[in-house]
BANUMAR-937363 format. One line per 8 residues: number of its first residue (from 1); their letters; for each residue x, y, z of C-alpha. Coordinates in pm, 1 decimal. Example, Ala and Ser with C-alpha at 12.3 -4.5 7.8 and 13.67 -1.06 7.14 Angstrom:
BEGIN
1	as	1230.0/-450.0/780.0; 1367.0/-106.0/714.0
***
This chain:
BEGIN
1	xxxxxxxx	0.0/0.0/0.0; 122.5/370.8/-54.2; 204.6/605.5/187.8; -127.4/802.6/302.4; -63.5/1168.9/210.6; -194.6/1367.0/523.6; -427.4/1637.7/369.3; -535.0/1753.8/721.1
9	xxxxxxxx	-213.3/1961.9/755.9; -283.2/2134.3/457.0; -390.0/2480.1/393.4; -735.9/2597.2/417.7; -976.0/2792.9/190.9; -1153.9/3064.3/350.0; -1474.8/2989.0/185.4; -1747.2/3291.6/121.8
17	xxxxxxxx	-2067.0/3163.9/174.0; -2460.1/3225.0/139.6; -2771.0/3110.8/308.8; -2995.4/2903.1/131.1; -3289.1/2874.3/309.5; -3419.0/2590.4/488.3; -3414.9/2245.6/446.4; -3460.5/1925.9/690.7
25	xxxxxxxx	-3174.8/1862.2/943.4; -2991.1/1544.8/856.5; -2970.3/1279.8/1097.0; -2696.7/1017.3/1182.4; -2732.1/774.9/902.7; -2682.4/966.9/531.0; -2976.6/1104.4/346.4; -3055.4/1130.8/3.2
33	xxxxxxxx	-2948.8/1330.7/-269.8; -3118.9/1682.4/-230.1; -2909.4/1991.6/-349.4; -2704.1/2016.4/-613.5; -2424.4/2288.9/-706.0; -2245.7/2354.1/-1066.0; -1995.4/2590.2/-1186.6; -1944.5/2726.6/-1519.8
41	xxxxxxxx	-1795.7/2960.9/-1764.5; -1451.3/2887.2/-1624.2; -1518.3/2933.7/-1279.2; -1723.6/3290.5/-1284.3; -2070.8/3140.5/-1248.3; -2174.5/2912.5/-969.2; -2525.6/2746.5/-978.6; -2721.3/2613.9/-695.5
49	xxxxxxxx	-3043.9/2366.2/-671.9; -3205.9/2307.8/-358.9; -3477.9/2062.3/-230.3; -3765.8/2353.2/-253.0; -3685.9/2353.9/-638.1; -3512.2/2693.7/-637.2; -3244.5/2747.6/-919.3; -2990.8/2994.4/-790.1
57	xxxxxxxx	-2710.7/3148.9/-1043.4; -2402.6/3375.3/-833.7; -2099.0/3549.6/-956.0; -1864.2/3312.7/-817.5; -1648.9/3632.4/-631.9; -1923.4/3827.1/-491.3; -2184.0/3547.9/-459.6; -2457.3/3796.6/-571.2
65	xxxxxxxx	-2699.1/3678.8/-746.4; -2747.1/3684.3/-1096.0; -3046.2/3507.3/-1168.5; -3328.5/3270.5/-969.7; -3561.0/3005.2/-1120.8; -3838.4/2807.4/-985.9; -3763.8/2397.4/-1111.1; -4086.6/2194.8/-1111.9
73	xxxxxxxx	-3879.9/1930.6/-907.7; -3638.8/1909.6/-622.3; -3367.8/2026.7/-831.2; -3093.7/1744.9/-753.8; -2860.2/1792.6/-1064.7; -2704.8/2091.9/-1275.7; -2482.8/2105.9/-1578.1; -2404.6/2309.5/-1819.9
81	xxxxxxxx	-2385.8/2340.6/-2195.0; -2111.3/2569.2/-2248.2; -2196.0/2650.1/-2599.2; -2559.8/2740.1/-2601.0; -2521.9/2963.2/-2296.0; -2746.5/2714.1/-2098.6; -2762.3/2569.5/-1726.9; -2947.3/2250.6/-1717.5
89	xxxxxxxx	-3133.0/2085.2/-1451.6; -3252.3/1751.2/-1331.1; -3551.1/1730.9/-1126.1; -3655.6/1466.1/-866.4; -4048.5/1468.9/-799.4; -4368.4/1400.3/-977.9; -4308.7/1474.9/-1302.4; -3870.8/1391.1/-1280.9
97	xxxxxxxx	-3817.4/1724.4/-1500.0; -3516.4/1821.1/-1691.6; -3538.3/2133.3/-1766.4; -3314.4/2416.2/-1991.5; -3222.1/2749.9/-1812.1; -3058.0/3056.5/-2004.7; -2750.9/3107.6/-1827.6; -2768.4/3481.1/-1837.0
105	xxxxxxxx	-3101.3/3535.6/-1777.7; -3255.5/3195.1/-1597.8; -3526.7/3233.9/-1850.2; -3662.7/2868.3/-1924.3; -3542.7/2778.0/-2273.8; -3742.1/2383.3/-2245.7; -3882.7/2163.0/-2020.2; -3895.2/1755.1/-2072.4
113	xxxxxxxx	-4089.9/1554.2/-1813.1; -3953.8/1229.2/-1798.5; -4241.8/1073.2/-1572.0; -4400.4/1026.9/-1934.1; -4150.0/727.5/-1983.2; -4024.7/619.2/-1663.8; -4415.6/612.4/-1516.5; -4566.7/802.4/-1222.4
121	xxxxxxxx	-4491.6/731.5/-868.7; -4708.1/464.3/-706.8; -4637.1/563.9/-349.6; -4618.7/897.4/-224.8; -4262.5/882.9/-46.8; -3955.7/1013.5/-224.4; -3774.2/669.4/-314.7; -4079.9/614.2/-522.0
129	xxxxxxxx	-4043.4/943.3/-710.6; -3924.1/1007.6/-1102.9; -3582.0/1077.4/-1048.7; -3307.9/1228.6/-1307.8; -2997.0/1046.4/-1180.8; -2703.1/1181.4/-1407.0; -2652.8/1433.7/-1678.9; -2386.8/1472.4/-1933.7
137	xxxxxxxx	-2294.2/1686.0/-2145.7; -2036.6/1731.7/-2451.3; -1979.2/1721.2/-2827.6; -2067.7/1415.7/-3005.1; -1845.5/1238.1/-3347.7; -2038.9/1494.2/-3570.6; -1940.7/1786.3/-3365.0; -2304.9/1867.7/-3261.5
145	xxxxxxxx	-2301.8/1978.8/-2900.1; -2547.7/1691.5/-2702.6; -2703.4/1673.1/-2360.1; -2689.5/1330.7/-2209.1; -2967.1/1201.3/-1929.5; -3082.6/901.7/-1727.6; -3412.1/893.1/-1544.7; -3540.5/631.5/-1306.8
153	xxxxxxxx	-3847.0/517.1/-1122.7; -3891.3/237.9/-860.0; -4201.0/86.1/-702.6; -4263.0/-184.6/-496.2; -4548.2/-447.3/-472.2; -4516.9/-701.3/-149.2; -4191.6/-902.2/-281.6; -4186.7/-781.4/-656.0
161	xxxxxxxx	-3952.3/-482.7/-717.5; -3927.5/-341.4/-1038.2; -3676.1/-35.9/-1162.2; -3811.1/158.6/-1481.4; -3562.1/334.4/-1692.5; -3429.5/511.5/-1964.6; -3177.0/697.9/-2101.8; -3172.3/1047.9/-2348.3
169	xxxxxxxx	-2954.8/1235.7/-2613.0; -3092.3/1555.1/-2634.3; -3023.4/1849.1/-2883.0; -2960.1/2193.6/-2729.7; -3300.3/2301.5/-2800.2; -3426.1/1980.9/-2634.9; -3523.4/1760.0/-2899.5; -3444.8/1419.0/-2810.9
177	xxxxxxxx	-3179.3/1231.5/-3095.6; -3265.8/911.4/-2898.5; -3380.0/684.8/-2564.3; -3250.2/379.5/-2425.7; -3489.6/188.0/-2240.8; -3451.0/-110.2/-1938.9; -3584.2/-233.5/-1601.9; -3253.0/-186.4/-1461.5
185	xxxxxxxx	-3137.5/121.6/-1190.9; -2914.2/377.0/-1427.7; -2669.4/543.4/-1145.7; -2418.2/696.0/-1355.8; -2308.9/799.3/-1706.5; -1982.7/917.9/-1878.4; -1896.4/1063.8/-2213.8; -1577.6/924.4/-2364.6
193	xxxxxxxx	-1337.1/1238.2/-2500.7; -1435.6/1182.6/-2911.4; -1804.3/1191.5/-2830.2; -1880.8/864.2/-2963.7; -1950.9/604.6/-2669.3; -2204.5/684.1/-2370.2; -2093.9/460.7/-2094.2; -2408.4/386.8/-1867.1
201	xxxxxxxx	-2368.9/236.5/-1532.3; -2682.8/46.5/-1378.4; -2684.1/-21.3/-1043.7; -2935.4/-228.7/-942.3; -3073.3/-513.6/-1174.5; -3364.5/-728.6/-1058.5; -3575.1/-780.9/-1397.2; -3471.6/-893.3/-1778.6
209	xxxxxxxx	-3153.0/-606.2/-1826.1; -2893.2/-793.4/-1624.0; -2583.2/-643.4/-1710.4; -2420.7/-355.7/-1505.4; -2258.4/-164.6/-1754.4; -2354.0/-72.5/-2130.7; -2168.0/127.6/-2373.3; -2382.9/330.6/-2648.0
217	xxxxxxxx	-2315.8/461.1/-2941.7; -2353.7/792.4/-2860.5; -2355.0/966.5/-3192.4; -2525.3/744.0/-3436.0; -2890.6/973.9/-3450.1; -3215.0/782.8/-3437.0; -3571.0/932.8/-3487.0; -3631.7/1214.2/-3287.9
225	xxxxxxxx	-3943.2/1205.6/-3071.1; -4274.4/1240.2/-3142.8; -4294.2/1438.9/-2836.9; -4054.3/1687.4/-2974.6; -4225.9/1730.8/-3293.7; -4005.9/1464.7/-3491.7; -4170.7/1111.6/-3585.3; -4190.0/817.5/-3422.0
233	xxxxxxxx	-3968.7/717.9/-3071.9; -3650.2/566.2/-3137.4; -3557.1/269.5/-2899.3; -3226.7/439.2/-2807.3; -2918.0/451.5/-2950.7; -2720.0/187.5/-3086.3; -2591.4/-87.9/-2838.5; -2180.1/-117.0/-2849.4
241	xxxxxxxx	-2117.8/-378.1/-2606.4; -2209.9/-445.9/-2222.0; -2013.7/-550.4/-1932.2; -2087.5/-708.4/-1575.9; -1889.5/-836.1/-1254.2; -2036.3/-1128.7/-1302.4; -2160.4/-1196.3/-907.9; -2473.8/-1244.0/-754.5
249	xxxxxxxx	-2737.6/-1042.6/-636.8; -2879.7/-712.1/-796.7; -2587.3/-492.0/-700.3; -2376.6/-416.9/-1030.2; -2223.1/-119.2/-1080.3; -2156.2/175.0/-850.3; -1996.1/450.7/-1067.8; -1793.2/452.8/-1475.3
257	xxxxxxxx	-1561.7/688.3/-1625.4; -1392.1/705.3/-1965.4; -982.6/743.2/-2018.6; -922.8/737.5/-2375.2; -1024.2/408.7/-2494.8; -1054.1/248.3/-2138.1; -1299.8/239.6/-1896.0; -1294.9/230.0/-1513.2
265	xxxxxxxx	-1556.2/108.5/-1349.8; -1599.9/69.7/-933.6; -1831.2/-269.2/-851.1; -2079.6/-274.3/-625.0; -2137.3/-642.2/-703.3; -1788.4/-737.2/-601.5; -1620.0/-441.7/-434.3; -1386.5/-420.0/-689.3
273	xxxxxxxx	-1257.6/-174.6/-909.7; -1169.5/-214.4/-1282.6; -1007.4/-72.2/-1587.5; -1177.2/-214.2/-1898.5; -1031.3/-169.6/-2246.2; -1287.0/-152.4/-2564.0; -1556.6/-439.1/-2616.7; -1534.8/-493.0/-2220.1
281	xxxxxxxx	-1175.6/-682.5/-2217.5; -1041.0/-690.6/-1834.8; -715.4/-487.0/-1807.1; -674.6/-491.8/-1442.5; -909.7/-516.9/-1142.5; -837.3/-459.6/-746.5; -930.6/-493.9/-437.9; -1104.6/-162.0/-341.6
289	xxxxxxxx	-1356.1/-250.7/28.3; -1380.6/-662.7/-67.0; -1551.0/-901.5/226.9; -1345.3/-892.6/466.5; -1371.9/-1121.0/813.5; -1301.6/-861.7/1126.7; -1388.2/-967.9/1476.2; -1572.4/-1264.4/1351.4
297	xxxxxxxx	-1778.6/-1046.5/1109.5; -1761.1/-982.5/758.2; -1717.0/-633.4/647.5; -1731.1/-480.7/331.2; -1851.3/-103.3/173.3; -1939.7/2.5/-190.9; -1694.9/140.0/-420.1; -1918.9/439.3/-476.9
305	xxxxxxxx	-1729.6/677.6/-701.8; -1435.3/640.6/-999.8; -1270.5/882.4/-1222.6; -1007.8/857.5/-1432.4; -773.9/1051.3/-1639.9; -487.1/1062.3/-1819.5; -354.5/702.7/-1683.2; -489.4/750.7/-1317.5
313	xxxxxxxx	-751.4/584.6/-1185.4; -924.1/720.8/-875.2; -1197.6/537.4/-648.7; -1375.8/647.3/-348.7; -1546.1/406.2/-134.8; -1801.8/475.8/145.3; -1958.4/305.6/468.4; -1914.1/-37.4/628.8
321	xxxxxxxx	-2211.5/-301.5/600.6; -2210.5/-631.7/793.2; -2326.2/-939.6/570.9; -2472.2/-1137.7/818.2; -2696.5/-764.5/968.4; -2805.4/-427.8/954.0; -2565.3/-323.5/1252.4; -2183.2/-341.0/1319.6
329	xxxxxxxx	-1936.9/-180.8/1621.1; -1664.1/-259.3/1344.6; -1560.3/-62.3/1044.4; -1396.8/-187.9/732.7; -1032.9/-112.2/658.0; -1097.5/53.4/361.6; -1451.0/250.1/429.3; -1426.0/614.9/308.2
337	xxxxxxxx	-1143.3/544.6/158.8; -957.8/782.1/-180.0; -686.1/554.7/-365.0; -527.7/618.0/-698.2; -411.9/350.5/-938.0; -160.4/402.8/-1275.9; -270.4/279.8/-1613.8; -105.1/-58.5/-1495.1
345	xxxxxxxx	-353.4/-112.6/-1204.9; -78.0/-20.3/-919.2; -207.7/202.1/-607.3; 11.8/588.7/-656.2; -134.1/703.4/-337.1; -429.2/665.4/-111.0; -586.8/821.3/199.0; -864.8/889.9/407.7
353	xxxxxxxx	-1139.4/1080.3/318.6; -1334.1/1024.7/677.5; -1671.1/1026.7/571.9; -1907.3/926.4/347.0; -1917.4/1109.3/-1.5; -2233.5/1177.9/-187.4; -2018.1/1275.0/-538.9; -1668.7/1298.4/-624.8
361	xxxxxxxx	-1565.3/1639.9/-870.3; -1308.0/1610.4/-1064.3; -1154.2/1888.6/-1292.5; -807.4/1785.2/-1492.3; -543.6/1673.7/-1173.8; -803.2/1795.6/-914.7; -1027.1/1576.7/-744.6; -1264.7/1756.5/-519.6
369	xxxxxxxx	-1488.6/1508.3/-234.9; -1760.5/1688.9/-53.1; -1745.2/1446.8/305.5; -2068.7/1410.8/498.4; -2101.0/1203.8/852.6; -1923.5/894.3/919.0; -2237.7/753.9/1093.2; -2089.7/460.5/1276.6
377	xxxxxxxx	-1836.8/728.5/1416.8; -2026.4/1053.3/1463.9; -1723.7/1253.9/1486.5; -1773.6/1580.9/1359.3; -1446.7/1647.4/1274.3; -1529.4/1422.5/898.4; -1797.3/1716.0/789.0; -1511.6/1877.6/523.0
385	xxxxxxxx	-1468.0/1943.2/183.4; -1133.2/1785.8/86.6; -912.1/1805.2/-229.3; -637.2/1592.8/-398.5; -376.2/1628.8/-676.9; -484.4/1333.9/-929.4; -83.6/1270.8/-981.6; 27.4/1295.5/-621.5
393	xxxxxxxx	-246.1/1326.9/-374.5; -129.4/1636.6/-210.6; -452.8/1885.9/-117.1; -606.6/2029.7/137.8; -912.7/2040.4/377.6; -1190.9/2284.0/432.9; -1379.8/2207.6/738.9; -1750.7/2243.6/780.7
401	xxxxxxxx	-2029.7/2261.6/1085.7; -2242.7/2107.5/861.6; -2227.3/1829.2/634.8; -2131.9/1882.8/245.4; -2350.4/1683.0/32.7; -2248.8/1835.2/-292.6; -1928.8/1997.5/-481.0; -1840.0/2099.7/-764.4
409	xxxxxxxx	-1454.6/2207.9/-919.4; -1391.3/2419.6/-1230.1; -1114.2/2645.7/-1362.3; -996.7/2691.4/-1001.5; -1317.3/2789.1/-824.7; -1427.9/2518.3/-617.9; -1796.6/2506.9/-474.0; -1955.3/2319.6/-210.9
417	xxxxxxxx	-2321.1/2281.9/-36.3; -2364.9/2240.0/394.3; -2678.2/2054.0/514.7; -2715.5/2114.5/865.1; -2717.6/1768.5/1056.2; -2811.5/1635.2/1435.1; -2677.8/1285.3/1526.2; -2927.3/1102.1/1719.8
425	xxxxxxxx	-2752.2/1070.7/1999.8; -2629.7/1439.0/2100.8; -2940.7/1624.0/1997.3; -2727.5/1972.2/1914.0; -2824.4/2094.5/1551.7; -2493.4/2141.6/1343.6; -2421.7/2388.7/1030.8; -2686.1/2515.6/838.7
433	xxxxxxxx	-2782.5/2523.6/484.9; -2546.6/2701.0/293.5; -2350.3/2751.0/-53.0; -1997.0/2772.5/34.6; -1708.6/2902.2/-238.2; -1381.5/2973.2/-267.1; -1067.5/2938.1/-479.8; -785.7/2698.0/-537.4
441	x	-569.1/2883.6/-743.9
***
């Protein structure tokens, strides 16, 4: 194993920050996805989405605000598409809305409600909810700049549970180029650099789609939607090749991300991560947060997160789970856990990121992890936002009173969102909900 590099002794931030309203105090155990930050035009423009659907664009130095937008959902994602001027946003709620936003103005350019594919909620609880997972964006083979999107719904009746998916290529205006649909849970999605494979990542398979990972071909244009005044629905886009760990139960795939003509993939289904070369061929795979037997249990926690870039391979894992129950005293070795491996599969460096991670930012050799509670812990000292060189792990450490559920990194501005939280067993509110910002230049 490498040496840990000790980020904790690094230099701080100073982060500016704003208010943003209210929102339910976090307890011990994680919560859900339910803000979302963005920033864009090379780190002048940050964008905020919180639970009560409010869209929030800031100059990125003096945090005032440029423009606000009501979402029809929780807004739980942003993006941008750099050259149409517009901030999209992915909605979780009744109608699971991604919507179009003009950057300078917030005026809404479109609005597509996936609940039209995916279904409407059965149950009126928020797991049950349309929910716009991922977005994407970039510049497909033909040069045309493309929006990618994945939208799920789950429901539940007595022992039957059933995912319903699918997966978009919209146009800048929103016309949609094509869908992919499946029973399977989408979780993540990655554009490689040429703009001609879509890696999808499904994490959860329980009905016919049993394969965690499928690779589209993301430029070959179907029919465009009947919805969006084209003719009929196209089945999605053109099926490359798929990929799975291969193990049992419906866990699959936690997280996928394109480097060149490779793909790295962290395995929920084995705890494993792996580097993948085209048509799915195995270049190397390790150990990441694998069963392991401690005090006569056995341990193990989800590789959550993976990026990779120019040869380096990073994957973050999050908390311990017990096998044989709900509840452990123990943690495993290798819970919230950063490591780094070279285009050969061999750990560079690793370390500790303390606490769980809701979603890893990346942005060229930065790598950016907003850290939430360590629940089986409760030390408050793991509410940060912490940063790493890709290359040699050196970074830095911005501690909040809060937790941060959400960052993002870009051209040197780095932004991050505090959830206040109250462990069950101290009662004392910590934090509050806030958009925190500074620089890293």
């Amino acid at each position: 194993m490498a040496e840990p590099v000790d980020t904790e002794r690094e230099g701080a931030l100073e982060f500016r920050s704003v208010p943003l309203g209210e929102i339910e105090t976090a307890r011990s155990r994680h919560m859900w996805t339910r803000s979302a930050v963005h920033v864009a035009e090379s780190g002048s423009l940050v964008v905020t989405g919180t639970w009560d659907g409010t869209v929030t664009a800031r100059d990125a130095d003096s945090l005032e605000t440029r423009w606000t937008a009501d979402h029809p959902d929780h807004a739980v994602g942003i993006e941008s598409l750099e050259g149409s001027e517009t901030i999209v946003v992915a909605g979780r709620g009744e109608t699971g809305t991604i919507a179009a936003y003009d950057a300078e103005t917030g005026d809404r350019r479109w609005r597509y409600d996936t609940v039209e594919d995916v279904g409407e909620a059965v149950k009126d609880t928020v797991f049950y909810l349309p929910y716009v997972v991922a977005l994407e964006t970039g510049v497909d083979a033909d040069g045309n700049e493309r929006l990618y999107a994945a939208a799920r719904r789950y429901e539940r009746d007595g022992e039957t549970r059933q995912w319903h998916s699918t997966v978009y290529a919209f146009d800048p205006d929103g016309t949609v180029r094509w869908s992919y649909e499946t029973d399977a849970s989408p979780i993540a999605l990655d554009l490689d650099a040429d703009g001609e494979r879509l890696a999808v990542g499904y994490n959860r398979c329980m009905g016919d789609h049993d394969t965690g990972l499928v690779v589209l071909e993301a430029g070959s244009a179907t029919t465009e939607s009947s919805r969006n005044g084209g003719g009929e629905t196209a089945e999605g886009g053109d099926l490359a090749w798929t990929w799975d760990p291969g193990t049992e139960g419906d866990r699959r795939v936690g997280d996928v991300s394109f480097d060149g003509d490779s793909i790295a993939v962290s395995s929920h289904g084995d705890k494993r991560g792996y580097l993948l070369g085209p048509g799915g061929a195995e270049r190397w795979r390790v150990d990441l947060a694998v069963e392991t037997k401690i005090d006569g249990e056995t341990l193990y926690a989800y590789p959550n997160h993976v990026t990779a870039d120019d040869g380096r391979v990073a994957f973050v894992t999050g908390n311990t789970y017990a096998v044989e129950s709900r509840e452990t005293e123990s943690r495993h070795p290798n819970e919230h856990r950063v490591a780094t491996f070279d285009a050969d599969g061999a750990l560079v460096w690793d370390d500790e990121v303390r606490g769980f991670v809701h979603g890893l930012a990346a942005d060229g050799d930065r790598l950016v992890a907003p850290c939430a509670q360590n629940f089986r812990v409760r030390d408050p000292d793991t509410h940060a936002v912490r940063w790493f060189d890709r290359e040699s792990g050196a970074g830095g450490c911005e501690r909040l009173d809060g937790i941060a559920t959400a960052a993002a990194v870009d051209g040197g501005t780095v932004a991050a969102i505090e959830e206040p939280v109250a462990y069950h067993d101290e009662g004392t509110t910590r934090g509050e909900y806030a958009l925190r910002v500074g620089s890293l230049e």
